[in-house]
C-alpha positions as CSV (number, residue, x, y, z in Angstrom):
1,X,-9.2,4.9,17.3
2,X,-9.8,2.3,14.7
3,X,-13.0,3.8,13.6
4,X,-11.1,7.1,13.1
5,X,-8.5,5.6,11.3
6,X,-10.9,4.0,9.1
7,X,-12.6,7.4,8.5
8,X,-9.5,9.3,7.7
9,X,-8.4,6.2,5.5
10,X,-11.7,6.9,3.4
11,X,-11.7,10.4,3.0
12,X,-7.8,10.2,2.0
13,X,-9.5,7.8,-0.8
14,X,-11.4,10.2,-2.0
15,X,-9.7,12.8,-3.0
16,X,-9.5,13.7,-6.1
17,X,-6.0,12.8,-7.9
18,X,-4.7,15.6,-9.0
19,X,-5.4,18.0,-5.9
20,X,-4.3,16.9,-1.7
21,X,-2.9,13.7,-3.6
22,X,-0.4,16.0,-6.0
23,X,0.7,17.7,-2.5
24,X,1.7,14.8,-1.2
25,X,4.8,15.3,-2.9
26,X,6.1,18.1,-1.0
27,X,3.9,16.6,2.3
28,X,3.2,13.3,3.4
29,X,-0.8,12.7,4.2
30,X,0.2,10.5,7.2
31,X,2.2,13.5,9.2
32,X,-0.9,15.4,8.7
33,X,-3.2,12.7,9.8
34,X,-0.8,12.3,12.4
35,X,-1.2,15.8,13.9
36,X,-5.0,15.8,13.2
37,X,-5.2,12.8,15.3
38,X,-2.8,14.0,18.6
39,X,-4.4,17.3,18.8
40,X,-8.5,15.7,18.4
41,X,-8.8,17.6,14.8
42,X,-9.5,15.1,12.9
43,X,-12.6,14.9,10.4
44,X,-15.3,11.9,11.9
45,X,-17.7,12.5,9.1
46,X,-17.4,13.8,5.5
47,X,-17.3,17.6,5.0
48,X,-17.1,19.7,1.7
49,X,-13.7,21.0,3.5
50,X,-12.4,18.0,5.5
51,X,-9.6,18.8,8.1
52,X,-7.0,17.5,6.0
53,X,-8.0,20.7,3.2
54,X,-8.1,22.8,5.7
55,X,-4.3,22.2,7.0
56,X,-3.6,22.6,3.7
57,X,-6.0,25.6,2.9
58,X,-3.8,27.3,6.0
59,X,-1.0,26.7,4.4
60,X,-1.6,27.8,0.7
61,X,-2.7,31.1,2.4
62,X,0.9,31.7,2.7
63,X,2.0,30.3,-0.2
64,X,-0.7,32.2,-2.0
65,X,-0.6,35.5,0.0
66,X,-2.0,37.5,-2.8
67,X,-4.9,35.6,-3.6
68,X,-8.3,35.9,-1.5
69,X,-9.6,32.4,0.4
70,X,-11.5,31.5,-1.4
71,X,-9.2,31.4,-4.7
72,X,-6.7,29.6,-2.8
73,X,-9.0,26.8,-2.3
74,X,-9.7,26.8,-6.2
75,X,-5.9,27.0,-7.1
76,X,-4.8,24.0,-4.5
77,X,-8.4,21.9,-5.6
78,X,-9.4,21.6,-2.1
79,X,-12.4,19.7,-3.0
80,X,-13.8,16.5,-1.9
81,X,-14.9,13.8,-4.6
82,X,-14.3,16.6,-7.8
83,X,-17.7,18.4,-6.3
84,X,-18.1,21.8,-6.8
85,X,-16.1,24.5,-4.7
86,X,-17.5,24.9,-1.2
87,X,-18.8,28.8,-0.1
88,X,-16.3,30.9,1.3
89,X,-18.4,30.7,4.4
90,X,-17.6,26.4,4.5
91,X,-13.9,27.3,4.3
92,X,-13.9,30.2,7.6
93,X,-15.7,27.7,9.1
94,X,-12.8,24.5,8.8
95,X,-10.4,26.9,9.9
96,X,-12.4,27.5,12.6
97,X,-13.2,23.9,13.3
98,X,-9.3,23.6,12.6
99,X,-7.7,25.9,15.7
100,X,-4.2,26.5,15.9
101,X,-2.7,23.1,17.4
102,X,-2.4,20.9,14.6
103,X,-0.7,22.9,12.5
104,X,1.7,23.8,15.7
105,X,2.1,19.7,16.0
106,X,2.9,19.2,12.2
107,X,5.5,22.1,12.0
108,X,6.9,20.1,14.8
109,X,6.9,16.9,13.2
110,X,8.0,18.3,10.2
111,X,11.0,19.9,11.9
112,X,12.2,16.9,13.9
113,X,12.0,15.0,10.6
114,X,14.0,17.2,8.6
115,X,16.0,20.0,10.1
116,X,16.6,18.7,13.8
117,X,17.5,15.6,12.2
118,X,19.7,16.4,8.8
119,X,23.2,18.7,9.4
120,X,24.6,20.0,6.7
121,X,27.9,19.6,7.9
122,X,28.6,16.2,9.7
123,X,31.4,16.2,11.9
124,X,31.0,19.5,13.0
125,X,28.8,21.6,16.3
126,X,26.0,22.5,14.3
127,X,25.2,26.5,14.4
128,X,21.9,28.0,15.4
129,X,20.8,31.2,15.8
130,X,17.4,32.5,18.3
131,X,15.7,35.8,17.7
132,X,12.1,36.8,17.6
133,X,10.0,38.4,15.3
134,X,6.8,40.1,15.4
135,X,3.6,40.3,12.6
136,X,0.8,43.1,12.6
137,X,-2.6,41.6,12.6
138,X,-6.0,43.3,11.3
139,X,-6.8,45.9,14.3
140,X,-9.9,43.9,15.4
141,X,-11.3,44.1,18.8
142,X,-10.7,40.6,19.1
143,X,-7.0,40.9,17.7
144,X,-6.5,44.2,20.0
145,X,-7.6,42.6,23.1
146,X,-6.5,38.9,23.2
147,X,-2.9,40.4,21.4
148,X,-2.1,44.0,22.6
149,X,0.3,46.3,20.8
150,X,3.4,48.5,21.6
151,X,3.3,51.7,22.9
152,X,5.3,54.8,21.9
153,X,5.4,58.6,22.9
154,X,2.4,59.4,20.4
155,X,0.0,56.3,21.4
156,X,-0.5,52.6,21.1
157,X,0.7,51.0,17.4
158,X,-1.8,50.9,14.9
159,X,-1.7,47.7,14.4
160,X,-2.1,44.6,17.1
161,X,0.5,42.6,16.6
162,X,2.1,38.7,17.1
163,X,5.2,37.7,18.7
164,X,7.2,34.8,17.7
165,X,10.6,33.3,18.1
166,X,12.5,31.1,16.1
167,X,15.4,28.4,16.3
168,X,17.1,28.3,13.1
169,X,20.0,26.4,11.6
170,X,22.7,29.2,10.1
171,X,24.3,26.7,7.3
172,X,20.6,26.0,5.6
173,X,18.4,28.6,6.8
174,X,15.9,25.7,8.1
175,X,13.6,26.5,11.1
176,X,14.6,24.3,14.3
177,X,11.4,25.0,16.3
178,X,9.3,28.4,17.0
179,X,7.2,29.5,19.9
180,X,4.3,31.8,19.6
181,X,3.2,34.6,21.9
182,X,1.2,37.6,22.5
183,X,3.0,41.1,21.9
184,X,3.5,41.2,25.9
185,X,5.3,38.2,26.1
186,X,8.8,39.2,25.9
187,X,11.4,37.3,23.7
188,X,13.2,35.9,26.7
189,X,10.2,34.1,27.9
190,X,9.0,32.5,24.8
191,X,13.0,31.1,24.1
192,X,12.5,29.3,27.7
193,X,10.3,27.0,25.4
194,X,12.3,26.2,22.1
195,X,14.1,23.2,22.2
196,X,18.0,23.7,22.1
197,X,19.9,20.4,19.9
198,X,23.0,18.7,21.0
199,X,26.6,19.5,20.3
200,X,25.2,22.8,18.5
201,X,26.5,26.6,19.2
202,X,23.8,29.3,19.6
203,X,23.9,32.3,18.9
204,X,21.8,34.9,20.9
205,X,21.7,38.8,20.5
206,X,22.4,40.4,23.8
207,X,18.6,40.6,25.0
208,X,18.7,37.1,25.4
209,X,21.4,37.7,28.4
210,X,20.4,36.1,31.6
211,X,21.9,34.1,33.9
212,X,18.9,31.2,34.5
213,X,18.2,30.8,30.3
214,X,21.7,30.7,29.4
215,X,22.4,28.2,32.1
216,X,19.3,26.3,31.7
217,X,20.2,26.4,27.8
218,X,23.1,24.7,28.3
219,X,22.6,22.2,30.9
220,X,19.6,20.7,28.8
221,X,21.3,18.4,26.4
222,X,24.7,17.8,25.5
223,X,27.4,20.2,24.4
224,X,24.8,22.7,24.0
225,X,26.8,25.8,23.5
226,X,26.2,29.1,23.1
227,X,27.6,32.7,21.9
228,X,26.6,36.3,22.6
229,X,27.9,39.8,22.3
230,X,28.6,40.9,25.7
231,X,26.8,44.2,27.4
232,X,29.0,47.0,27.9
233,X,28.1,47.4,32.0
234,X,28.3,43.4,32.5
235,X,29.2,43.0,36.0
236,X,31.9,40.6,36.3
237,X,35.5,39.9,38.2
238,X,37.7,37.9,36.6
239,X,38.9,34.5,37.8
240,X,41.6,33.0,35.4
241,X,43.6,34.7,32.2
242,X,43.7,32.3,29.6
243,X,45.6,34.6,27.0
244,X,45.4,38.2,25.6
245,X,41.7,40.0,25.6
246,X,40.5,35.9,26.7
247,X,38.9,35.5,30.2
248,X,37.5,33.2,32.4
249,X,34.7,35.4,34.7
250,X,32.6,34.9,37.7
251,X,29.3,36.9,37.5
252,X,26.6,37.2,40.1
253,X,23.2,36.2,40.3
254,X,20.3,38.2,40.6
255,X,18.3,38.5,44.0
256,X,15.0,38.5,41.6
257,X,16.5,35.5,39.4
258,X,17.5,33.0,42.5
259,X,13.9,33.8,43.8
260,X,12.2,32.3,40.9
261,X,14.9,29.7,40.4
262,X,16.2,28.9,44.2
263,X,18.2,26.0,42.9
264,X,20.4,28.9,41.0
265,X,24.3,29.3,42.7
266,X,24.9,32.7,43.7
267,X,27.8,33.2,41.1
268,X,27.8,31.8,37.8
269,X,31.1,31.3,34.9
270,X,31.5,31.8,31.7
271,X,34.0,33.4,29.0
272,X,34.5,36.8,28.2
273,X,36.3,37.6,25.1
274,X,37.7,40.8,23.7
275,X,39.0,41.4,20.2
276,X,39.5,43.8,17.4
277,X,36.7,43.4,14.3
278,X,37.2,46.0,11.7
279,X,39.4,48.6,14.0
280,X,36.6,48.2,17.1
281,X,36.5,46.1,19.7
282,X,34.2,43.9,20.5
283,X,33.4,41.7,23.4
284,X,31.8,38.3,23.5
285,X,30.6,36.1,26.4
286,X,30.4,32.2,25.7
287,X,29.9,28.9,27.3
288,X,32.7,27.7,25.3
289,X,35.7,27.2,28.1
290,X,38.4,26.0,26.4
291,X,40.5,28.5,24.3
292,X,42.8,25.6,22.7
293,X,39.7,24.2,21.3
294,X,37.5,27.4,20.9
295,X,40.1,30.2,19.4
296,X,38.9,33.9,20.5
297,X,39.0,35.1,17.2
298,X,37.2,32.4,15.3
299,X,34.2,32.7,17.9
300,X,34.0,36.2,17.2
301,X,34.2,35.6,13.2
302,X,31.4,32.8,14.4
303,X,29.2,35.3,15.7
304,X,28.9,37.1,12.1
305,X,26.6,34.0,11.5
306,X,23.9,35.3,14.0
307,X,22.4,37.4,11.2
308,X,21.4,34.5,9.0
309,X,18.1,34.2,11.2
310,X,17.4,38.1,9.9
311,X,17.9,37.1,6.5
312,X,15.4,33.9,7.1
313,X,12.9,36.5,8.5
314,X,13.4,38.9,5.5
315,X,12.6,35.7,3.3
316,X,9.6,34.9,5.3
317,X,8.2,38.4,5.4
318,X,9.5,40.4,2.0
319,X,9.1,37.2,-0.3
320,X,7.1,34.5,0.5
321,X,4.5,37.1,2.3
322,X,5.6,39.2,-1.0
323,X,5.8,42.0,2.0
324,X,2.3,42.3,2.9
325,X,2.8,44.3,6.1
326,X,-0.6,42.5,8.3
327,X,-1.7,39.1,8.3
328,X,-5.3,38.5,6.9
329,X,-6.7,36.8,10.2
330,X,-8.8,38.9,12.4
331,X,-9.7,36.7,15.4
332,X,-6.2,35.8,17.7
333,X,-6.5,31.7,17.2
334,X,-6.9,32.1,13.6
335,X,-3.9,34.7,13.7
336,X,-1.5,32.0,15.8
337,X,-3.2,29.3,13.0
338,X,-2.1,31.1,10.2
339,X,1.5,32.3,11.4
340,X,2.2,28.5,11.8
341,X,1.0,27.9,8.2
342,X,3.7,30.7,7.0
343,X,6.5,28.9,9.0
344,X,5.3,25.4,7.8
345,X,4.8,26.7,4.4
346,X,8.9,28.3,5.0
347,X,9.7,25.0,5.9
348,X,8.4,23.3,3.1
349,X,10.1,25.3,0.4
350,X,13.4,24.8,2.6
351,X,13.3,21.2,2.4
352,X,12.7,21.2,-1.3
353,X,15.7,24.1,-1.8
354,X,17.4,21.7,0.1
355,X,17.5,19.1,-2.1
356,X,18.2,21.2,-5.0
357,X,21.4,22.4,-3.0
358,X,22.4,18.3,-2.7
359,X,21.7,18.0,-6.3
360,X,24.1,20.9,-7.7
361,X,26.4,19.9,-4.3
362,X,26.2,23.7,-3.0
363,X,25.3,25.3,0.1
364,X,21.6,25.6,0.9
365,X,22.0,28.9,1.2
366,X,23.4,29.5,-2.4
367,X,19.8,28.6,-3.6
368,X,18.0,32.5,-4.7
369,X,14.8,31.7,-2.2
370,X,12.9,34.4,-4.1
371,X,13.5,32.3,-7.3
372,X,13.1,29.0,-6.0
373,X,9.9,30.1,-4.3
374,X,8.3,31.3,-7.5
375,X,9.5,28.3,-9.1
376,X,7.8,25.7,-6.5
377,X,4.6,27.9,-5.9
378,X,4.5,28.2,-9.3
379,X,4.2,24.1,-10.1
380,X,1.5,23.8,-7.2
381,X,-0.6,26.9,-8.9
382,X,-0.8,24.8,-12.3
383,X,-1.3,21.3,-11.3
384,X,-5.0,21.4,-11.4
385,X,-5.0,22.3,-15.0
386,X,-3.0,19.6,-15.8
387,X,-3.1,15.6,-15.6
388,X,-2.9,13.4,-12.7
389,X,1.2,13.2,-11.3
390,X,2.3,16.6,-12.9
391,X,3.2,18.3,-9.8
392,X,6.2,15.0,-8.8
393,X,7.5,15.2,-12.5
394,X,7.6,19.5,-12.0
395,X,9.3,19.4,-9.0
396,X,11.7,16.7,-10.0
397,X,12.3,18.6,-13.4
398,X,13.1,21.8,-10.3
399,X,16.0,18.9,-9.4
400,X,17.4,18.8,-13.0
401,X,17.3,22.5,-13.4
402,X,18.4,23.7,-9.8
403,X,21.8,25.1,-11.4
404,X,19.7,28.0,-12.4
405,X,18.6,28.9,-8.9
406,X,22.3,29.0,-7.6
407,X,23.2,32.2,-6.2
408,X,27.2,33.5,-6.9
409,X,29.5,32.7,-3.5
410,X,29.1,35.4,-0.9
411,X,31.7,38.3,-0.9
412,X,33.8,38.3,2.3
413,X,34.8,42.1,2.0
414,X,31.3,43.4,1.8
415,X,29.3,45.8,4.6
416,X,26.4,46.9,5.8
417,X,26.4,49.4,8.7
418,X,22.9,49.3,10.2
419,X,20.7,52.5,9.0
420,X,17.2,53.4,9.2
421,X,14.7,55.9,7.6
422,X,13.4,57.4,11.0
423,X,15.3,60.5,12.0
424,X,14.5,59.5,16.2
425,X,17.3,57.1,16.3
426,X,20.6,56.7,17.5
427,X,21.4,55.2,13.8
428,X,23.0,57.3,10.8
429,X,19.4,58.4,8.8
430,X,19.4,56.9,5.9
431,X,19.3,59.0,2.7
432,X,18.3,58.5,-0.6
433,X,21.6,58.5,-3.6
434,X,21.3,61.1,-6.2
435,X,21.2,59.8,-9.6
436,X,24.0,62.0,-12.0
């Protein structure tokens, strides 16, 4: 281990000033080195794209989704001792060398630091939401095999695709933890692996409803609640009233569920709550026992929050992916490599918007992301043109000027009724407004 530390040490010395060194400011070198070094990554002798470029070549790929490999190498000044650029070929080949895990083991590192560690609110159960999301990948043998696809009426999707889902934190819009997946691996399976946070609420959509996760959820940690809209058929009988539309219920195991978790009770409890949102009713199943300390109707105003995790998504996919539909990889590793560099490179501009939103003491989630992203990306795309340090006094001078990026208060009164373009759908078609 010494010797490798000594190597690493070196190469770290000789990098040139104003490229990895500038990017230290949004990253330090040492979690990288730390991941390189857990998952057997690391760079033993001197390449003209050491491991520690390629982490970040991964994740200027995201940050840069417009721009071809090897550009994004010349824009970050991924070179070694101010040499010349390396070939295209050299950079495939240290994302190659690279894999998949260290970049999975730094977007853990990174999260424990920062997200899992920092609430916005102190005091308070933090609130999380889970939901997956899927990206289309080049429709390559390799991809279509190793990945699969959906299926509807008229054939397999065109494109293979990637499955993900994602822990995030409602109040800041921070990513928690992920898990990554195949197309066949369902949601459910891949949220058996995120790690939940203590004296935190959850919110889950109703595909997430199952008697061994939500359990197993809860009874990880400590005041691990969570919150779900409840199915219309739930099978239940009712064991205690604790006040109008508020119910304590007893619901039964499944024969298929105690079989792959004997330990399981036959019966399991939770809350069932029914109340009036906008002229409907709505029903909500919960963890949270106790109606004098959990009301019904703030749980169900609560739940509102779950769609935060769709508006993280739609700032992952529609502006920092600047709504590129497929992800550039064509073999699956290097597909699972770079999604990890788009939720590292998310969590990266999250922490910075964060400390913007601390500066001008708003919410983080009154920082525009799509202006605040151009802004940041914008300071790392000119610091090789300028002198050594410029890229700590831009994003400092981002500090001084983050009233600029701060987004008016959110109307309470507004709504959006779910639509959609296709005309097979039990949603309203959408239509487009005539101009007068």
């Amino acid at each position: 281990m010494s010797l490798l530390q000594t190597t690493l040490n070196e190469t770290l010395e000789a990098l040139p000033a104003n490229g990895i060194a500038e990017l230290s400011a949004l990253l330090d070198p040492a979690w990288i080195e730390q991941a390189l070094a857990a998952t057997g990554k690391a760079s033993v002798r001197r390449r003209k794209l050491p491991a520690e470029h390629a982490v970040w070549l991964v994740i200027g790929l995201a940050l840069f989704r417009h721009m071809p490999l090897w550009q994004v190498v010349q824009e970050m000044a991924l070179t070694l001792d101010g040499k010349e650029l390396p070939a295209p070929s050299a950079s495939v080949q240290a994302r190659q060398r690279l894999g998949a895990q260290p970049m999975e083991h730094l977007f853990a590192l990174l999260t424990n630091a920062w997200g899992r560690a920092h609430a916005v609110h102190t005091g308070d159960l933090r609130v999380l939401a889970v939901d997956g999301v899927v990206w289309s990948t080049p429709d390559s043998a390799d991809n279509r095999q190793a990945l699969g696809s959906g299926q509807t009426q008229y054939g397999p999707q065109p494109w293979p695709m990637v499955r993900a889902v994602c822990l995030l934190d409602t109040d800041s819009h921070e990513l928690l933890d992920a898990r990554l997946g195949d197309y066949s691996c369902g949601e459910l399976t891949l949220a058996a692996g995120l790690r939940g946070l203590d004296h935190s609420i959850t919110l889950f959509d109703r595909a997430y409803f199952s008697a061994a996760f939500l359990l197993q959820w809860s009874q990880a940690g400590q005041q691990r609640h969570w919150l779900m809209r409840a199915k219309d058929n739930l099978r239940h009988e009712v064991v205690q009233t604790l006040g109008q539309g508020d119910w304590l219920i007893r619901m039964p195991v499944s024969p298929r569920a105690r079989q792959l978790h004997p330990e399981m009770p036959c019966h399991w409890q939770a809350r069932l709550i029914e109340v009036s949102v906008g002229g409907k009713i709505r029903r909500f199943i919960t963890s949270m026992l106790d109606p004098e300390q959990f009301a019904a109707k703030p749980l169900a105003q609560l739940y509102r929050q779950r769609w935060e995790i769709e508006l993280g998504f739609r700032e992952i996919k529609q502006s920092l992916q600047q709504g590129q539909a497929v992800l550039r990889s064509k073999h699956p590793e290097l597909v699972k490599q770079e999604v990890w560099g788009v939720l590292l490179a998310y969590t990266l501009l999250r922490r910075w918007m964060r400390l913007m939103a601390e500066h001008e003491g708003v919410a983080p989630t009154r920082i525009s992301f799509h202006t605040a992203r151009h802004a940041i990306v914008g300071a790392i795309n000119t610091v090789h043109l300028a002198r050594a340090g410029t890229l700590p006094e831009l994003l400092q001078r981002l500090l001084m000027q983050a009233r600029h990026f701060v987004l008016p208060p959110r109307r309470a009164d507004r709504s959006f009724p779910r639509e959609v373009k296709r005309s097979r759908s039990k949603f309203p078609t959408k239509k487009c407004q005539s101009v007068a």
